[in-house]
C-alpha positions as CSV (number, residue, x, y, z in Angstrom):
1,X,19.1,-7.7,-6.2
2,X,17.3,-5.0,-4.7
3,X,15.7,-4.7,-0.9
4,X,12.7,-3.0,0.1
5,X,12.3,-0.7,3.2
6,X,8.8,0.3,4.7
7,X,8.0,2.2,7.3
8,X,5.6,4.3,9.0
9,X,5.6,8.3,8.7
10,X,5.5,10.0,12.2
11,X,3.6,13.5,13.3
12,X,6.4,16.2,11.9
13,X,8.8,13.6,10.6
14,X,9.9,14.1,7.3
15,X,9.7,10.8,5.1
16,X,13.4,10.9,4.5
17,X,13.9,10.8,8.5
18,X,11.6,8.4,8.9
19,X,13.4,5.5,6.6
20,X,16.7,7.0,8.3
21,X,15.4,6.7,12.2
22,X,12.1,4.2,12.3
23,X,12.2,0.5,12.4
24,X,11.3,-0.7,9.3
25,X,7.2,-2.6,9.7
26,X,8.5,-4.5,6.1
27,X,12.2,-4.8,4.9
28,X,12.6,-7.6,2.4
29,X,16.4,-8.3,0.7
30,X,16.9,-10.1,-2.3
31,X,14.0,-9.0,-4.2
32,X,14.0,-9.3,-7.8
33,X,10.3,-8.8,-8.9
34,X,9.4,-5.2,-9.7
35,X,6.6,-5.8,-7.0
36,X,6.3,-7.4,-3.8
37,X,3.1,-7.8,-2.2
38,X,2.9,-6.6,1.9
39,X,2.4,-10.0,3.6
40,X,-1.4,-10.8,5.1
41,X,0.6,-12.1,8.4
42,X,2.2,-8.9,9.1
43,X,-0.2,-5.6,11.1
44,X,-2.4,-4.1,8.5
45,X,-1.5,-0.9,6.8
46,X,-3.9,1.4,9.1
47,X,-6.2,3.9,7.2
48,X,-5.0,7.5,7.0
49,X,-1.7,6.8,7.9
50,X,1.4,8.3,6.2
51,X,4.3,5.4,5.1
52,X,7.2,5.8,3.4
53,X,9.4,3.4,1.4
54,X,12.3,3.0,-0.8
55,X,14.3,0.4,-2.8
56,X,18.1,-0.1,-2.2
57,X,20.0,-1.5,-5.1
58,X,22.7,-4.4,-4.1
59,X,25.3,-6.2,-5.7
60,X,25.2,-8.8,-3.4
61,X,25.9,-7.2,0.0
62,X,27.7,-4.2,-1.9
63,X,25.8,-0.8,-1.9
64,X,25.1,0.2,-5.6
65,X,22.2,2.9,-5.2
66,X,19.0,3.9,-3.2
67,X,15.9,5.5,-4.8
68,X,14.3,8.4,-3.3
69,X,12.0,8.3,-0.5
70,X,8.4,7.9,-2.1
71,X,5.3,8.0,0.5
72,X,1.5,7.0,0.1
73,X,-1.5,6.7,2.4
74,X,-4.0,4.2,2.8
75,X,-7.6,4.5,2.1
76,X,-10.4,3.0,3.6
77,X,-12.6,0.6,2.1
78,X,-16.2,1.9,1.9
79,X,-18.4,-0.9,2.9
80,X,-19.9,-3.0,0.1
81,X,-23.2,-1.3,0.1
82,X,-21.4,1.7,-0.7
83,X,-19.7,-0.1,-4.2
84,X,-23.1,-2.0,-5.1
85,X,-25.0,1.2,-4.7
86,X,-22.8,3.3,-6.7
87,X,-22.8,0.7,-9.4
88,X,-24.6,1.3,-12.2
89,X,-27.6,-1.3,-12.9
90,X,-30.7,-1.6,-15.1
91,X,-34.0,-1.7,-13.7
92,X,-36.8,-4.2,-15.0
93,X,-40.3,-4.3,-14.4
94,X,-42.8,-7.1,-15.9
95,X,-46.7,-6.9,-14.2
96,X,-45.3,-4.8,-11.1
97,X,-42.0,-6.9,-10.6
98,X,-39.1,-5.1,-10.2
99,X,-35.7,-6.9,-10.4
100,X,-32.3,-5.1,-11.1
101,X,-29.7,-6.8,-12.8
């Protein structure tokens, strides 16, 4: 079984100290799946943020290993308008009609 540690990166924190001194906003044990999804109920991952995380391997409550600390950063979601605009399309025109598809 493996558990999963998340937590937030703070200003001048490396993300090594952060797993070691911040409470964790996600910590699941007994995970067995090679992904777990973050869950909709908990706060939302804020854009621009630095987090950290890392898996601990467990033999039931026996320490077998820990990964290294990996880190990523959220994005923001352009608005919709943003995606459908940037998407390509074909433009028809019958008698002065237009209509993209």
């Amino acid at each position: 079984d493996y558990e999963l540690l998340l937590t937030d990166v703070m200003e001048g924190q490396s993300p090594a100290e952060a797993i070691q001194q911040n409470l964790p906003l996600f910590s699941k044990s007994a995970v067995r799946n090679t992904y777990e999804r973050y869950p909709g109920s908990f706060e939302a991952l804020k854009p621009g943020r630095k987090y950290a995380w890392q898996v601990i391997a467990r033999n039931k409550l026996d320490y077998l290993a820990k990964t290294e600390v990996w880190t990523f950063t959220v994005t923001s979601t352009p608005p919709a308008t943003d995606i459908i605009s940037a998407t390509p399309f074909v433009l028809l025109r019958k008698d002065g009609f237009e209509k993209a598809i």
